[in-house]
Structure formats: structure tokens, C-alpha cells
C-alpha angles and dihedrals in degrees: 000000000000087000093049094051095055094046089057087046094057090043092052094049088044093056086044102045108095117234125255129235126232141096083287101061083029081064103036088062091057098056094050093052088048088059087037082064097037093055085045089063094049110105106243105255091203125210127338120262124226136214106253090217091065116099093214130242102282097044083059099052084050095061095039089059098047089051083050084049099054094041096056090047095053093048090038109110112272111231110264120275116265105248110266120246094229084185088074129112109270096032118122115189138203140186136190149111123300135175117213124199111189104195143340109281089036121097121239118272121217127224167110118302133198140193137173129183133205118213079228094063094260112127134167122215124204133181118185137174098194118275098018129062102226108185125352135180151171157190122204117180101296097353134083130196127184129178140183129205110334093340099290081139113042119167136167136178155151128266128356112016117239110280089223092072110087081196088077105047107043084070089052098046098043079064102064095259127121115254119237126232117032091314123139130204128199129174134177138198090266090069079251104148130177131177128189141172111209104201091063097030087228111144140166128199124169139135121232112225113255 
């Protein structure tokens, strides 16, 4: 634009400067008006044609808008999940102790963790330290929340959840299914359980209640 915007300045200053007088303007105004009569003796070569099979310009930016459209929709936030009613039919629920370990280089943090299950695949993780909610997630049919603190990191989507958050695949591996990602599972007899991903140095171990 600032370019623009010279370029009409010094067209503007080049249509309101008088001309001078002399044997060089004298000189310059033949030689427009050679290339004035020159021009005059081309044949016209009359409008352009154009190919019947090209959509035309403005047919193309069109399109290009409506793929931009569509893009920009399907990353766009879903709205939150609603809460779950855990007292419906189909909701197992357990309760117990975990340690969490974010990353390498963060000390464990101690609390109480909660997961319940849906017989149609749906399930709901919570990790709390009274009276504060720590880490949260869950999956619903095709869609998928998870949250940290009080709410500081709030993401949604659609499909499969991410594979980084542990919060997705305990839930995956207490039933029996390998995790994704990097991520390692191990369980004893005790109903002791930790999983871990060693490239991040995440890890999660905890215990439910009989």
C-alpha cells in the first residue's frame, strides 16, 4: 500500500507539473507523438479470448474462499462438553490415590483420582487435590474435552483424543487395550497400576478403592 500510494503521488505531480519549455521537451513531444502514429497503424488485436474450459477469475477466488471457509470451520473450538450424569444407567465408577508426574523436571503431585466408564465406550477422568481440580478429561460419543487447573488449558475436539495426555489412555489401558504414543503400561496383582511415557518423563501411579 505504501508503494501504491507513492506511485499515485508522483503521478499526480507528473499530470500537475507544467511543462517546461526548450529543444528537450521540444523533442520529447515528437517522439510521443512518433509512437502515438505507430500504435495508430497496428491492427487492433481486439479482446482477449479465452479458453472455454477456464472457470474465470472470479469463479477461482470463489472457490478459494469457500476451501478457506470450510478449513477454518472444521479447526474452529467445539463448544464444551455438557457435565455427565454418572448416576445413569451404563456408568461404572471408581475411586482411589494417584501420583502424577507432568514432565520431566516437575515433582509428583499427589491426589485423588477418578474414573468413570460407560458400557458405550464414553468415560470421564478427574484428578483433584481438595479443594482444587488439578487435571480433567473426557471422551462423549465422537467428541472429546480436557481441562487443567481452573481452566488456564481448555481444549476440545473431534475423533480420537490427542495420544500426549496421560488423561486419555489410562482409561484405555485399564481396559485391557494398548496405549498409543510412547506411552507404557504396567499392573500388578495389588491393583497397583503405573503408566508412563519416557520421552516426556510424564507418568501416572495410583491404586482404585475395592
Amino acid at each position: 500500500m505504501h508503494d501504491e500510494g507513492l506511485k499515485f503521488r508522483a503521478a499526480v505531480m507528473g499530470l500537475n507539473a507544467s511543462p517546461r519549455s526548450g529543444p528537450t521537451q521540444r523533442l520529447h513531444g515528437r517522439a510521443r507523438h512518433s509512437v502515438r502514429a505507430v500504435r495508430a497503424l497496428r491492427p487492433n488485436p481486439g479482446p482477449a479470448r479465452q479458453d472455454a474450459s477456464y472457470p474465470g477469475p472470479k469463479l477461482v477466488l470463489l472457490a478459494t474462499h469457500l476451501v478457506a471457509l470450510v478449513f477454518c470451520v472444521s479447526c474452529r473450538s467445539l463448544p464444551p462438553l455438557p457435565p455427565a450424569d454418572l448416576s445413569a444407567p451404563g456408568w461404572r465408577v471408581q475411586q482411589g490415590q494417584a501420583l502424577w508426574k507432568p514432565t520431566k523436571s516437575k515433582p509428583e503431585l499427589a491426589g485423588e483420582l477418578l474414573l468413570a466408564t460407560n458400557t458405550n465406550g464414553d468415560f470421564f477422568v478427574q484428578f483433584a487435590k481438595t479443594p482444587f481440580t488439578l487435571a480433567s478429561a473426557r471422551v462423549a460419543r465422537d467428541c472429546w474435552h480436557i481441562e487443567f487447573g481452573s481452566g488456564d488449558y481448555r481444549r476440545n475436539g473431534q475423533g480420537e483424543p490427542p495420544n500426549r495426555f496421560v488423561w486419555f489412555q489410562l482409561p484405555r489401558a485399564l481396559a485391557g487395550k494398548n496405549p498409543g504414543g510412547d506411552w507404557q503400561f504396567r499392573q500388578d496383582s495389588t491393583n497397583l497400576w503405573r503408566l508412563e511415557n519416557p520421552r516426556t518423563g510424564e507418568s501416572l501411579a495410583g491404586y482404585f478403592f475395592p
